[in-house]
C-alpha positions in Angstrom: 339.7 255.1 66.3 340.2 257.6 69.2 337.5 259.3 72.0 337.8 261.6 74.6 337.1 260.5 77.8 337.9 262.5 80.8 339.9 264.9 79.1 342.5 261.6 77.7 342.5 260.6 74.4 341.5 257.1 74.3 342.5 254.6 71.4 339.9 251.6 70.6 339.3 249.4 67.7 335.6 247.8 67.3 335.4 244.7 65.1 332.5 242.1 64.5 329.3 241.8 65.0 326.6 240.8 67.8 326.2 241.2 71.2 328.9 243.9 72.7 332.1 242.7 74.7 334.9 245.2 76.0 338.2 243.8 76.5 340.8 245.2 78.3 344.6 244.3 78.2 346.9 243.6 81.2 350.0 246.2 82.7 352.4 246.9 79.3 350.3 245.1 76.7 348.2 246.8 74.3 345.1 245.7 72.1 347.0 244.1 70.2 347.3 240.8 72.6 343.8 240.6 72.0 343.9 240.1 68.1 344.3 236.2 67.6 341.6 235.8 70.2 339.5 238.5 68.4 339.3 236.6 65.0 337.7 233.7 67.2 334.9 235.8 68.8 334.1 238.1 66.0 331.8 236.7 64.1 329.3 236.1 67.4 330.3 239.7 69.2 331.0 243.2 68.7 334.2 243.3 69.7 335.9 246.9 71.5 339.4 246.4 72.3 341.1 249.5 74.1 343.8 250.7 75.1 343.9 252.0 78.6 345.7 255.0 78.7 349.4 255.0 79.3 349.9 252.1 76.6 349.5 251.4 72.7 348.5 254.4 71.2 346.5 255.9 74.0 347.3 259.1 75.4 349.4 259.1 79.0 347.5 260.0 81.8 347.9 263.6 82.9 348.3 262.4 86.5 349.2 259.2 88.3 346.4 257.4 87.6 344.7 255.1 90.2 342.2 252.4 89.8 339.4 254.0 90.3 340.5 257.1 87.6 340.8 253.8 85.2 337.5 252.6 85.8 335.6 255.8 85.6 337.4 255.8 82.1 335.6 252.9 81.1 332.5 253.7 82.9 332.5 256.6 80.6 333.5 254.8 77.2 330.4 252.8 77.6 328.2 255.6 78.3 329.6 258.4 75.8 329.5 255.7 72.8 325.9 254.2 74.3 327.0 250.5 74.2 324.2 249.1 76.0 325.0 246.3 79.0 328.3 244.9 77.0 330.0 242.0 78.4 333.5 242.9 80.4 336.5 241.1 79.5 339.7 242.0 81.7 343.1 240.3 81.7 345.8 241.0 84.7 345.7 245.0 85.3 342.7 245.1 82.9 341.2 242.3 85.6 342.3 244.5 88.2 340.1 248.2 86.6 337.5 245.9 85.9 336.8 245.0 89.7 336.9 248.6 90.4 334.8 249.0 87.6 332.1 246.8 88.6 332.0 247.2 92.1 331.3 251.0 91.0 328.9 250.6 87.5 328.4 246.9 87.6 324.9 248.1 86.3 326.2 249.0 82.9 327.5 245.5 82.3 326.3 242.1 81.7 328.5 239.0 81.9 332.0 239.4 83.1 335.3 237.7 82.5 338.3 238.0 85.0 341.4 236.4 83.7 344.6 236.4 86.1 342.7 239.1 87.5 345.0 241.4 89.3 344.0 243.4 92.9 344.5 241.1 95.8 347.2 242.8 97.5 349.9 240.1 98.7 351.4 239.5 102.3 354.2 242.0 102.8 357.6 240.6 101.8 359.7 240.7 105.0 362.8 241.7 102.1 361.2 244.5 100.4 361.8 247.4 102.8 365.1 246.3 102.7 365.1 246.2 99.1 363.6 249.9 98.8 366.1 251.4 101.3 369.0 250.0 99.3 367.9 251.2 96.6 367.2 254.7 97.9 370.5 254.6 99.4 372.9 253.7 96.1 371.1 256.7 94.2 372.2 259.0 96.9 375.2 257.7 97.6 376.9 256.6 94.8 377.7 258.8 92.0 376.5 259.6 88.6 379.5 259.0 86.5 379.9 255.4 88.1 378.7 253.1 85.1 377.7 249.6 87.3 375.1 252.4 89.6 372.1 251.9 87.1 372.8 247.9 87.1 372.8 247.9 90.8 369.6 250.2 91.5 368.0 247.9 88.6 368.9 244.6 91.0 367.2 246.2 93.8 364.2 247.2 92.4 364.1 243.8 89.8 363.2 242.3 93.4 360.9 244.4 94.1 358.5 244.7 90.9 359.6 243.8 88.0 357.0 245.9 86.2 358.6 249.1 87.7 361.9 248.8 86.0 360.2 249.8 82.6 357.5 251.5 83.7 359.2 254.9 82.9 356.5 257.6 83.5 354.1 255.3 84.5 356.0 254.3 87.6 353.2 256.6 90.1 350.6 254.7 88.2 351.7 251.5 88.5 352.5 252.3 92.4 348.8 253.9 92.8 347.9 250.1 91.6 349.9 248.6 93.0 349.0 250.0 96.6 345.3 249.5 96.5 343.8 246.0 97.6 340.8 245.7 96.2 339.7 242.3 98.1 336.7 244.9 99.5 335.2 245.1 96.1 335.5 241.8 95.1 331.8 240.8 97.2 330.2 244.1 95.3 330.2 242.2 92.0 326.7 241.9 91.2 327.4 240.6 87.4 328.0 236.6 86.9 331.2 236.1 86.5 333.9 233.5 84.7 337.0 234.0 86.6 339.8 232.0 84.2 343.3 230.9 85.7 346.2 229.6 84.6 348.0 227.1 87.3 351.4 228.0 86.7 350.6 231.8 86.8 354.2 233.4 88.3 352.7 237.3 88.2 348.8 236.5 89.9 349.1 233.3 91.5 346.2 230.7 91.6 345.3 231.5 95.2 344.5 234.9 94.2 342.0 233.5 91.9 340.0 230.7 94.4 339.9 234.0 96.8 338.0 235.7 94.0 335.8 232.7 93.6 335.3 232.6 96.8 334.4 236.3 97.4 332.2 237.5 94.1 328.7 236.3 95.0 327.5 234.8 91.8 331.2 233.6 90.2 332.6 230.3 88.7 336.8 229.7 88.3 338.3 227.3 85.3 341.9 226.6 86.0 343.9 226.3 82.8 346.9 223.0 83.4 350.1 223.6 82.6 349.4 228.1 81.7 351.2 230.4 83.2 349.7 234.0 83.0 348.5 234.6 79.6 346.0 231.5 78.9 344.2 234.0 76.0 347.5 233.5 74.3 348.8 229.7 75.7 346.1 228.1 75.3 344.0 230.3 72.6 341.2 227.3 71.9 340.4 225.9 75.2 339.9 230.2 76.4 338.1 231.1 73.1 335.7 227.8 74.0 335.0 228.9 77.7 334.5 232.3 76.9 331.8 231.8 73.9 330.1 228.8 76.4 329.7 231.5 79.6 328.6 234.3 77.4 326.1 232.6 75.1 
């Protein structure tokens, strides 16, 4: 099914039944990640899966989007279709819109799941100016009909964020993301909150996490042993457990 939000045309599907929970997916996923996990929950919630525009079969943003333009898109998915204090589930970038989001509407939501929660900015890599200028530099210089100059510019920026080399036209948006820390809004969370981690998590790392924990006043972390990044999908029972036990 499709809304209009803020002038975008947003993609959702709702399945189940019982009390409301949105989930949101994470930077280049889609609602489908969400599916195998869905069949789990949806007999005990009414499930809304979206897509955040720029992926699946939403509508591109019509600017670079930041986190806050995110937010006030879901902010305003809740209130246009009058789902009343739904729970928030967010995974990586869809971790990251929902602190936004609840720092700014936490009073439209009940219970909150953050899982590999995107946001905290990290230290500045001494390498990635370097990185940046070098790959400024080869575009300039080198030229167009020289095949090996897109495999070089993609080693440069590979070490910068790997997100960006396929990011296409969503490269402003995933910069606008990128470039905001959000450790500010992390104490504004008013809503209890399940932060869920996976130890081995490569993109978000488990500091990030215990920093969340730490900052969200009313907020609990379960570290997931031997999960990288995705535990809804590497370990589907033990998540699907730990979400139905903080919700209910």
């Amino acid at each position: 099914m499709y809304i209009s939000i803020n002038d975008q045309q947003i993609f959702y599907q709702k399945i189940g039944k019982g009390k409301d929970l949105i989930m949101v997916h994470g930077w280049g996923q889609d609602v489908s990640t969400f599916w195998s996990v869905a069949e789990k929950l949806k007999d005990d919630y009414t499930l809304w899966l979206i897509d955040l525009p720029g992926f699946g079969r939403s509508e591109l943003p019509k600017k670079d989007f930041s986190n806050t333009d995110y937010a006030e898109i879901l902010a305003g998915f809740v209130e246009e279709l009058k789902i009343k204090k739904p729970h928030y589930l967010g995974h990586s970038v869809g971790g990251r819109v929902g602190i936004k989001l609840l720092a700014k509407y936490g009073e439209l939501f009940d219970k909150v799941v953050l899982e590999d929660a995107a946001g905290i900015k990290p230290k500045q890599d001494r390498m990635k100016p370097f990185l940046y200028i070098g790959a400024k530099a080869f575009h300039i210089l080198l030229p167009e009909f020289l095949a090996i100059k897109p495999l070089i510019r993609y080693h440069f920026y590979k070490g910068l964020e790997s997100d960006y080399i396929t990011a296409g036209e969503m490269k402003g948006t995933l910069t606008n993301l990128l470039d905001e820390d959000l450790t500010g809004d992390l104490p504004k969370i008013a809503n209890k909150t399940l932060l869920i981690w996976g130890e081995n998590d490569m993109a978000v790392p488990l500091s990030d996490g215990k920093k969340m924990n730490r900052l969200i006043p009313d907020a609990r972390i379960e570290v997931f042993d031997n999960v990288g990044h995705f535990p809804h999908l590497e370990n589907e029972q033990l998540f699907v457990q730990y979400v139905k036990d903080f919700l209910n």
